[in-house]
N, CA, C and O of each residue as an XYZ file, in Angstrom:
332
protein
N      -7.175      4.890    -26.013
C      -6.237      5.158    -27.087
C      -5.005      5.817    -26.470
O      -5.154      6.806    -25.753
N      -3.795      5.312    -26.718
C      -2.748      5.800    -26.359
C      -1.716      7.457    -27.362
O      -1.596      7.563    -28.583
N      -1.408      8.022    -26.753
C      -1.349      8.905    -27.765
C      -0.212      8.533    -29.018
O      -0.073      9.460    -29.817
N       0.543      7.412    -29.269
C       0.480      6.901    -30.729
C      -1.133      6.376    -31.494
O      -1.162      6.225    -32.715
N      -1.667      6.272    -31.139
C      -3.232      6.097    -32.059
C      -3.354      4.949    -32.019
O      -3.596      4.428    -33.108
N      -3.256      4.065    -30.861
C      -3.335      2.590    -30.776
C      -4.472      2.533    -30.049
O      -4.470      3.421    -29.197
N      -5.553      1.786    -30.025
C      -6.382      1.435    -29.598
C      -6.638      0.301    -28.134
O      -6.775     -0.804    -28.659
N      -6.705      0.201    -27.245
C      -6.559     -0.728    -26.114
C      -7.911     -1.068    -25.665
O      -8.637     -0.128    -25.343
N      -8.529     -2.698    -25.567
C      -9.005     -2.460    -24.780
C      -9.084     -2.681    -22.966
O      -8.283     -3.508    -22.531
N      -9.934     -2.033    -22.004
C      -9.979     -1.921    -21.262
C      -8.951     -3.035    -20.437
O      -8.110     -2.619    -19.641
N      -9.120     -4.462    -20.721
C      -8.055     -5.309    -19.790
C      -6.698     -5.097    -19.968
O      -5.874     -5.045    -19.054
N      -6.369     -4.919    -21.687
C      -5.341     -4.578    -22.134
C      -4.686     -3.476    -21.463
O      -3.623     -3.787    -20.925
N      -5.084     -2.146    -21.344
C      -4.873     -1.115    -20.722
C      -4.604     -1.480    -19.369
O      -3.480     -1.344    -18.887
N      -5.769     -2.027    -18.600
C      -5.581     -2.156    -16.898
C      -3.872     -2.953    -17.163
O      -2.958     -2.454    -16.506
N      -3.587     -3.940    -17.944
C      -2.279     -4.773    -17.712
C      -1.389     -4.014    -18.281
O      -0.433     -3.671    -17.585
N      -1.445     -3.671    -19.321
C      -0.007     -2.484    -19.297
C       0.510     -1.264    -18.222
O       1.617     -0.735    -18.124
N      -0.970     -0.996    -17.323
C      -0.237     -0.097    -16.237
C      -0.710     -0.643    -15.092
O      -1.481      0.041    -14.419
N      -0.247     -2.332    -14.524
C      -0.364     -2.530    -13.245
C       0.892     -2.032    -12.566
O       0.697     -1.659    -11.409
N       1.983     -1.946    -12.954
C       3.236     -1.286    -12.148
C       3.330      0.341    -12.125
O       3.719      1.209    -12.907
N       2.682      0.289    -10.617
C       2.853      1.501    -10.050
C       3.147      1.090     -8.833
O       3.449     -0.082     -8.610
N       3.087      2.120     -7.799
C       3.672      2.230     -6.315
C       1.927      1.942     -5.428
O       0.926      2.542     -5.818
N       1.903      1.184     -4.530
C       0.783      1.659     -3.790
C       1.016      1.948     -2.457
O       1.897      1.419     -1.780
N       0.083      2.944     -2.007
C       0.296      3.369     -0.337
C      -0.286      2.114      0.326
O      -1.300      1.482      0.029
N       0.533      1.932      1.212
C      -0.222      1.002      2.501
C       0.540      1.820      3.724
O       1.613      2.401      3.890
N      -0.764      1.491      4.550
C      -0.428      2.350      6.088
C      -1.140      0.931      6.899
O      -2.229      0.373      6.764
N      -0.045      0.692      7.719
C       0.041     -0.610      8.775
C       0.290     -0.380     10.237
O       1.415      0.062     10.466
N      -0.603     -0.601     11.452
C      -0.027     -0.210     12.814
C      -0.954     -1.260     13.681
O      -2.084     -1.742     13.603
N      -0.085     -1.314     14.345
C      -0.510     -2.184     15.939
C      -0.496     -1.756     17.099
O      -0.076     -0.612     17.269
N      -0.845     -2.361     17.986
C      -1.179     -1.891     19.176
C      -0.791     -2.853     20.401
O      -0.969     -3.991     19.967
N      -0.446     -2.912     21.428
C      -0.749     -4.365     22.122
C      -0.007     -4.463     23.574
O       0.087     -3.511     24.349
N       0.512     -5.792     23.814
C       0.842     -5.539     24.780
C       2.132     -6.864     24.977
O       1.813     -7.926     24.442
N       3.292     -6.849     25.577
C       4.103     -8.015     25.761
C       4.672     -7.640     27.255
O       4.813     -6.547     27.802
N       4.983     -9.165     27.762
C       5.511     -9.796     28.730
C       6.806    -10.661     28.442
O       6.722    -11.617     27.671
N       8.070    -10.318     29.090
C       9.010    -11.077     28.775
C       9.836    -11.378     30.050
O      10.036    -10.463     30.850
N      10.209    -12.327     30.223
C      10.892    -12.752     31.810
C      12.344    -13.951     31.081
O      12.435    -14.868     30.266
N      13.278    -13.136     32.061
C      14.548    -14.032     31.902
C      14.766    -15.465     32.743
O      15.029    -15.042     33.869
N      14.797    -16.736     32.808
C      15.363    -17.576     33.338
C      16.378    -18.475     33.361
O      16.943    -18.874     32.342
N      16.639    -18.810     34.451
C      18.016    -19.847     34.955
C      19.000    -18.837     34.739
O      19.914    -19.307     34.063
N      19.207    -17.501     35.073
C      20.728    -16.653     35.138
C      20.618    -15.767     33.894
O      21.473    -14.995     33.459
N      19.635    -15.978     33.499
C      19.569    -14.927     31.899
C      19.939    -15.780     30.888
O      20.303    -15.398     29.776
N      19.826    -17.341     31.369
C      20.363    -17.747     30.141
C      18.937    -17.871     29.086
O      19.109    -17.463     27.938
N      17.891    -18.286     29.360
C      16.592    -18.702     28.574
C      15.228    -17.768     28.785
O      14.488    -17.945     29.753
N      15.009    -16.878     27.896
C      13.970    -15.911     27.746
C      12.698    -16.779     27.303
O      12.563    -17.716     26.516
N      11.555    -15.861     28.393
C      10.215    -16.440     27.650
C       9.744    -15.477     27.235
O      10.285    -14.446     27.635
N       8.783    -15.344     26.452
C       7.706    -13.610     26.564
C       6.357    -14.395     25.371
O       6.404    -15.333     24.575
N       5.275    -13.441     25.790
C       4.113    -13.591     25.514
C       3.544    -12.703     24.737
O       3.013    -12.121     25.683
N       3.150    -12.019     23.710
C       2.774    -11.226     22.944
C       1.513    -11.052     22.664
O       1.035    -12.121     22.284
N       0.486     -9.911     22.676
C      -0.567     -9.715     21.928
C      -1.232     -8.014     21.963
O      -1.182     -7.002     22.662
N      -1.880     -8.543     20.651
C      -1.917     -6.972     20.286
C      -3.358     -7.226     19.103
O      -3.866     -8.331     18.913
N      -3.777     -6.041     18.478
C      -4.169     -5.906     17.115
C      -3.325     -5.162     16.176
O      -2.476     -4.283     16.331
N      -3.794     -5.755     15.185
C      -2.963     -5.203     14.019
C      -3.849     -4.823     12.614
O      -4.745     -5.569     12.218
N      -3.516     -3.698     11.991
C      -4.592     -3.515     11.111
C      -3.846     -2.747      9.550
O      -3.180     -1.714      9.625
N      -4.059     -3.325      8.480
C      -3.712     -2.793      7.122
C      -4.282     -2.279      6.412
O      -5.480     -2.523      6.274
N      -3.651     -1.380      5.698
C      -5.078     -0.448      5.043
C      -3.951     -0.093      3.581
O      -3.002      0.691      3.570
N      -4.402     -0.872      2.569
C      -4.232     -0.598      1.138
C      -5.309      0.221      0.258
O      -6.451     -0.041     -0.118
N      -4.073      1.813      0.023
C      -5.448      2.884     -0.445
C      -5.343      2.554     -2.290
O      -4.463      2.201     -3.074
N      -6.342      2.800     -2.337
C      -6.648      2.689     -4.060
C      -6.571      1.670     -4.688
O      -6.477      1.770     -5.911
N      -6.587      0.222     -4.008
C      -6.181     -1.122     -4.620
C      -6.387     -1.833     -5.759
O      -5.755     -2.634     -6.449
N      -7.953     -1.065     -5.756
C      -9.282     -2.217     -7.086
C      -8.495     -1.167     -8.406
O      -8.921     -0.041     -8.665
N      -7.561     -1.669     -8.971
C      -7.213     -1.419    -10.185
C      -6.679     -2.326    -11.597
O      -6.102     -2.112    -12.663
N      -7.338     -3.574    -10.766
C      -6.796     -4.806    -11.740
C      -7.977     -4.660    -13.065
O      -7.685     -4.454    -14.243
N      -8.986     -4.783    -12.651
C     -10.064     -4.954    -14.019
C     -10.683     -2.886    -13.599
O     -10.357     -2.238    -12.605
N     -11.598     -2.407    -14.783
C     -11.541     -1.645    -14.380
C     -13.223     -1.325    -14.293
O     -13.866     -1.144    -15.327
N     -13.801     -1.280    -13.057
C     -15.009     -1.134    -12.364
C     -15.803      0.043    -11.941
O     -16.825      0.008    -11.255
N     -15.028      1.427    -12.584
C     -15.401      2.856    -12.178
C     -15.535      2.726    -10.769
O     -16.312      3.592    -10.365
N     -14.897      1.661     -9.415
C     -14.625      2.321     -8.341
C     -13.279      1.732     -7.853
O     -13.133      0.526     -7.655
N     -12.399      2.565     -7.688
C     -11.256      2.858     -6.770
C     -11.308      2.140     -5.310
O     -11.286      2.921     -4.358
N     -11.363      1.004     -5.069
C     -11.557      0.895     -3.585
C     -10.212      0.202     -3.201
O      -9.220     -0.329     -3.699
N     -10.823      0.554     -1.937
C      -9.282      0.322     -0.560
C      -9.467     -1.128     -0.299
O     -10.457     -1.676     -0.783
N      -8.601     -1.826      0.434
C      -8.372     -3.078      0.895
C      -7.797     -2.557      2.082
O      -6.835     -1.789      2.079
N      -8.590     -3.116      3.467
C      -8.559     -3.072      4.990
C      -8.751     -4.359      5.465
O      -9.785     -5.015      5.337
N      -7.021     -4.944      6.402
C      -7.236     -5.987      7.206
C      -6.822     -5.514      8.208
O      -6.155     -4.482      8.283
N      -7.229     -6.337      9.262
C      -6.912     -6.276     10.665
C      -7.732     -7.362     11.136
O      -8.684     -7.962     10.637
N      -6.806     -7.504     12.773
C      -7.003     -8.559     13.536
C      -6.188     -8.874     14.748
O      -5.136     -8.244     14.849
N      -6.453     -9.645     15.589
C      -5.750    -10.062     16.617
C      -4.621    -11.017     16.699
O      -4.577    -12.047     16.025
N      -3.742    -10.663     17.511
C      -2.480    -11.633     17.146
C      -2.158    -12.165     18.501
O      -2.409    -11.571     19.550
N      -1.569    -13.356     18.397
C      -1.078    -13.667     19.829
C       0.475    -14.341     19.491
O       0.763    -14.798     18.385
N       1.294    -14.314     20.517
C       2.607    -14.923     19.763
C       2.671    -15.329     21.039
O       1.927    -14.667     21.762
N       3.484    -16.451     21.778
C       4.377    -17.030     22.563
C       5.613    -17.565     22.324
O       5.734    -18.454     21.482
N       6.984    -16.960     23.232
C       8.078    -17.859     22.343
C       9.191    -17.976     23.678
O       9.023    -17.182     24.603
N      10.289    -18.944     23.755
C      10.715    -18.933     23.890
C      12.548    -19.460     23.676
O      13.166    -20.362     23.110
N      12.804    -18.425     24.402
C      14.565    -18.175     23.385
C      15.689    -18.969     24.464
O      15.695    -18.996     25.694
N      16.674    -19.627     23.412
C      17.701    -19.882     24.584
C      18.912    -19.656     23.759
O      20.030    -19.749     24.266
């Protein structure tokens, strides 16, 4: 019940207050290689690392009496080269 005396139920409620702010805390780790060729004109480099996301308080769409987090992470590899 909202304090005008309206009655909600539970989905109703979860969808009138999905806009809020959420914390996420994101960091990596890793390692790169990069080398210039032909005079500096054409860069290569090689990339890899882990990377890991962590969304606190997420489970707030339906409402389940638990609060839980959403945690990804994983390995990344990139190769590129620039001219």
């Amino acid at each position: 019940m909202d304090p005008s005396g309206v009655v909600y139920s539970d989905i109703e409620y979860n969808y009138l207050s999905l806009h809020r702010l959420t914390t996420v805390i994101e960091f990596g780790l890793g390692f790169e290689y990069m080398t210039w060729l032909c005079k500096d004109s054409y860069m290569f480099h090689v990339k890899a690392g882990w990377e890991e996301q962590a969304w606190l308080n997420l489970n707030n769409f339906f409402y389940s009496g638990y609060d839980g987090d959403l945690m990804l992470q994983g390995f990344t590899f990139n190769v590129g080269f620039h001219f």
